[in-house]
Residue, then its C-alpha position, 0 to 999 in steps of 0.5 A: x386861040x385855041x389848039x384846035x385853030x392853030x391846027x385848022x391854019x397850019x394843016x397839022x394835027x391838034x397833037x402836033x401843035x400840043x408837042x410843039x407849046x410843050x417842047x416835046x419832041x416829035x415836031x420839026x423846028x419849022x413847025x414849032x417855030x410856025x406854032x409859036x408865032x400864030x400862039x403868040x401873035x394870038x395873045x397879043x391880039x388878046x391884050x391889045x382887046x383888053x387894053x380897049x376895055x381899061x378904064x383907068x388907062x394902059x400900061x406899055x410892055x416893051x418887049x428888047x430883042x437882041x437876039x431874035x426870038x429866044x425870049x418871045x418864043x419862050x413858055x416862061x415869056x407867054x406865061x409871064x406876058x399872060x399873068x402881067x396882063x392878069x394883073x394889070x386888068x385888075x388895076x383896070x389898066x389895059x396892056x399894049x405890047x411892043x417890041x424893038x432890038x436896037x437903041x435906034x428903035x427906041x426913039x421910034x417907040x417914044x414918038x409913038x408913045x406920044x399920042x398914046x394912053x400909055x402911063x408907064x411902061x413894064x420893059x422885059x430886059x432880059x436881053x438889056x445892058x446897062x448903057x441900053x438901060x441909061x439910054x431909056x432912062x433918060x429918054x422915056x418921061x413916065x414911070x417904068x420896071x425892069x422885068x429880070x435885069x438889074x444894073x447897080x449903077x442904075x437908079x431903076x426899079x427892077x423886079x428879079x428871079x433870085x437866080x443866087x438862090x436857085x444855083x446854090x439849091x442845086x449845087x447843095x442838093x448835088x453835094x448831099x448826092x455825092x456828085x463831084x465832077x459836075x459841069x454847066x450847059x450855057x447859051x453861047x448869046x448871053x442874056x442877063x439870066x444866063x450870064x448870071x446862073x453861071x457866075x453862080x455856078x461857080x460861086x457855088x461850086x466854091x461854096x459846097x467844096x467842089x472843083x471847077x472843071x472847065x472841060x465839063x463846061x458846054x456852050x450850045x445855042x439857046x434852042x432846043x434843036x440848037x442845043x441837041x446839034x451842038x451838044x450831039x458834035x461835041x460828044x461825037x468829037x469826044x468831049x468826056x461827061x461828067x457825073x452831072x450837068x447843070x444847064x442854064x434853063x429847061x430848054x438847053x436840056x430838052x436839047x441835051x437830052x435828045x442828044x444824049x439820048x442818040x450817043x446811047x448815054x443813059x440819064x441819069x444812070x450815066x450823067x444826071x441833068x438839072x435844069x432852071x425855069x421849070x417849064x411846063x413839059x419839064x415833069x414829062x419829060x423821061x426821066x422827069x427833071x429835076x429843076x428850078x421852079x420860077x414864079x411867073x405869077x409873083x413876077x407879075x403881081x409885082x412889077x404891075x403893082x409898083x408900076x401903079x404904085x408909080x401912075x398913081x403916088x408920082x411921089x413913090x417915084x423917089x425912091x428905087x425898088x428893087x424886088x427878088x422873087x424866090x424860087x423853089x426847087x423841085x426834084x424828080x428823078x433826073x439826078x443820081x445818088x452816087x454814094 
């Protein structure tokens, strides 16, 4: 669905429905949210027209939403969804998208499998935890890939962003800038990324000889508009800055820029900002942020390959998979030289 028909549906001008994909700012979270679902519900429906067309059988993309929307809403998923559907088209599988947000409706989810040309199944785990993850392992009989969730204790495929990586660039890239008193913007619902990005923070903070400051630490909602309220109260109430601040993905700085930018705090003349996902706006942004940058395209190619590797070779399934995509940082103009 093109721009220009979210914008016929909705009564809103093509420029509205553009700020509200990119998460600029400008469009009530009404809007954004209304945005989203007709763009969302239209790549699904996009799949599901591809899965008709394999020929070799389709592959099942379970979607686990704990916590509403804060994954499917997200570019990172609709470019993630978008890309295992490339991939899986190559193979000459089709891809059928489904959703559930509690061990109860899984068993709804096998039962529908059961009629079904699924072979294998991509599960996008984000919002997982381990006992959900024994749960589905024990019950699901086919193949299937843990997309960005990883438990020691389980035997499971998994394909995982190298968040270790991405954390100790940043913190040595805010070394070598000279920044001493540094905190962290994370989500109060935890989600495998965040709990990780985190943990490594401090990690690296130790790593690089800098101190943890737990009155620099910010717990804000994982949504822009959530993020900028939150953030906006804690200034208002008188919560000190420090020279930089770390945030666990682009969308808490979107949030903690406008913020910032009410209580008349200058980026990065008076704090620096570095984010994580380097979402596509995150370049426009003003100063243009300096990130994480993931690939999406990666992820894809290899979650589907070895979930066909599995369809295909059953006797690959003995073995665990366990793949780390690196990520590459990107700089920009958000973060100050202090000395």
């Amino acid at each position: 669905m093109k721009n220009k028909d979210i914008a016929e549906m909705l009564q809103i001008s093509p420029a509205t429905v553009s700020l509200a994909l990119n998460n600029r700012e400008g469009v009530s979270e009404e809007t954004r949210r209304k945005v989203l679902e007709l763009k969302n519900s239209s790549v699904r429906k996009e799949l599901a027209a591809g899965a008709g067309r394999s020929a070799k059988g389709d592959i099942g993309l379970l979607i686990y939403k704990k916590h509403g929307n804060i994954i499917s809403e997200t570019p990172f998923f609709v470019t993630l969804t978008e890309r295992l559907d490339q991939q899986a088209g190559k193979h000459l599988y089709g891809v059928y998208i489904s959703y559930y947000n509690s061990s109860k409706d899984i068993h709804s989810y096998l039962r529908s499998l059961e009629n079904s040309n699924i072979l294998g199944v991509m599960v996008l785990a984000t919002e997982m935890n381990q006992a959900e993850v024994t749960l589905l392992k024990r019950e699901l009989d086919m193949p299937f890939v843990l997309i960005d969730a990883y438990f020691p204790g389980e035997k499971t495929d998994s394909i995982l962003m190298d968040n270790y990586s991405g954390m100790m660039q940043i913190l040595k890239y805010a070394a070598e800038k000279g920044h001493e008193r540094i905190g962290f913007v994370g989500s109060t619902i935890p989600t495998n990324n965040f709990t990780e990005r985190f943990d490594y923070f401090r990690i690296g903070l130790e790593k690089y000889h800098l101190s943890y400051h737990e009155e620099f630490v910010f717990w804000v909602p994982p949504t822009i508009d959530g993020a900028c309220k939150a953030m906006a109260e804690q200034l208002r109430m008188g919560k000190k800055l420090p020279t930089l601040l770390v945030a666990a993905n682009d969308i808490l700085v979107f949030g903690v820029l406008n913020a910032l930018k009410q209580s008349q705090v200058r980026v990065p003349e008076d704090v620096s900002l570095i984010g994580f996902d380097d979402m596509p706006t995150s370049q426009y942004l003003d100063p243009a942020l300096t990130t994480v940058k993931l690939n999406n395209e990666m992820i894809g190619t290899l979650a589907v390959n070895r979930l066909v590797e599995m369809i295909v070779k059953p006797y690959t399934r003995k073995k665990t998979v366990h793949s780390m995509v690196e990520v590459d940082f990107v700089e920009r103009e958000s973060v100050k030289r202090m000395r």
